[in-house]
TORROZA-414631 format. One line per field, with one value per residue (C-alpha): residue number from 0; residue in three letters; x, y, z. Coordinates in pm, whole numbers. Each point is the difference from the previous one (the first is absolute). Layout:
<drentors>
seq NUM:...
type ALA:...
xx X:...
yy Y:...
zz Z:...
</drentors>
This chain:
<drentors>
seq 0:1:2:3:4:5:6:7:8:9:10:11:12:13:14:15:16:17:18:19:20:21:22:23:24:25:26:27:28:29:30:31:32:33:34:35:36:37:38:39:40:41:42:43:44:45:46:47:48:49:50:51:52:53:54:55:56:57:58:59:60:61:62:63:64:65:66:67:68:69:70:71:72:73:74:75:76:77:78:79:80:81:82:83:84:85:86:87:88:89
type UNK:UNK:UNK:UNK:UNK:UNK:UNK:UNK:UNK:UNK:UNK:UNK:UNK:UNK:UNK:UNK:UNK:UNK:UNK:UNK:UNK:UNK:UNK:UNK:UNK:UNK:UNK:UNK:UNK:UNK:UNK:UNK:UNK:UNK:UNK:UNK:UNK:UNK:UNK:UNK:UNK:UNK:UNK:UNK:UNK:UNK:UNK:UNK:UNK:UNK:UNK:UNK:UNK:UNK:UNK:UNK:UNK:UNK:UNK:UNK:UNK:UNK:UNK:UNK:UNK:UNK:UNK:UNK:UNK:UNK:UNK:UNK:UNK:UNK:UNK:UNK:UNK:UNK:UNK:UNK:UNK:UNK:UNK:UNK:UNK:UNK:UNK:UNK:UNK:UNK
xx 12272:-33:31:129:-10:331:-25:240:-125:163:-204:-347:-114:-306:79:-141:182:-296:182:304:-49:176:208:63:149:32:178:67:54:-257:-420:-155:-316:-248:-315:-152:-168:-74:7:130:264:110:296:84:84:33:-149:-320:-106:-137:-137:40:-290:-105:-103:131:395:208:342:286:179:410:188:-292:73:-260:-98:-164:-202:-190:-174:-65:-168:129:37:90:182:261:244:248:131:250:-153:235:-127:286:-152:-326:-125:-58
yy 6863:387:161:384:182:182:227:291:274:143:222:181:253:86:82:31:-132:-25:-166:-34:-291:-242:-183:-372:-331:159:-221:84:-94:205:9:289:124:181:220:158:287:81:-127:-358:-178:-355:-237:-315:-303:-343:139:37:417:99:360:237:190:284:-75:-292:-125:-225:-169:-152:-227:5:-181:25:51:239:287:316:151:354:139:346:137:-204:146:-239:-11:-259:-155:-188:-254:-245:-308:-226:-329:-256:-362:63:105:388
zz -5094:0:-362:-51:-305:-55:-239:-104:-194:-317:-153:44:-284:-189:-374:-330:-255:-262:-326:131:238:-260:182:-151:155:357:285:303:361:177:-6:-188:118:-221:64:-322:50:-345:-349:-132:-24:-42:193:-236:235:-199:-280:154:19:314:-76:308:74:201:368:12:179:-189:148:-179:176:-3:-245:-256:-376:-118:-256:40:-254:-50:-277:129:371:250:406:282:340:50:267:-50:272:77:212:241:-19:179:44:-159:-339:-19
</drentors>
């Protein structure tokens, strides 16, 4: 059984939203793709803090209830996508 990946794209931008990335009990139907280029920051999943650092690529999957936290310099590029997934788990 062949497997595609159908992905449509929402959103591509880099930004730097230093404090301001406060952004609590976030849900929604598309992945969000992070790439820190500078600074911290911190995404709350479960209650377990997974701090975002730079270098590094961090995905949260769709229908994901997070928080995201940020204390002061914080720089990343993101992308946000929606993911069809019929008959299979995405």
């Amino acid at each position: 059984m062949k497997s595609e990946l159908n992905l449509t794209l929402l959103n591509i931008d880099y930004i730097e939203p230093n404090e301001l990335w406060n952004w609590h009990k976030v849900f929604s139907p598309f992945a969000r793709m992070y790439y820190i280029v500078d600074g911290v920051a911190r995404i709350v999943i479960n209650d377990k803090v997974h701090d975002l650092r730079p270098g590094k690529l961090y995905l949260v999957p769709p229908f994901t209830l997070h928080s995201n936290e940020s204390d002061g310099r914080f720089h990343h590029y993101y992308v946000h996508f929606y993911e069809k997934a019929i008959g299979r788990e995405s």
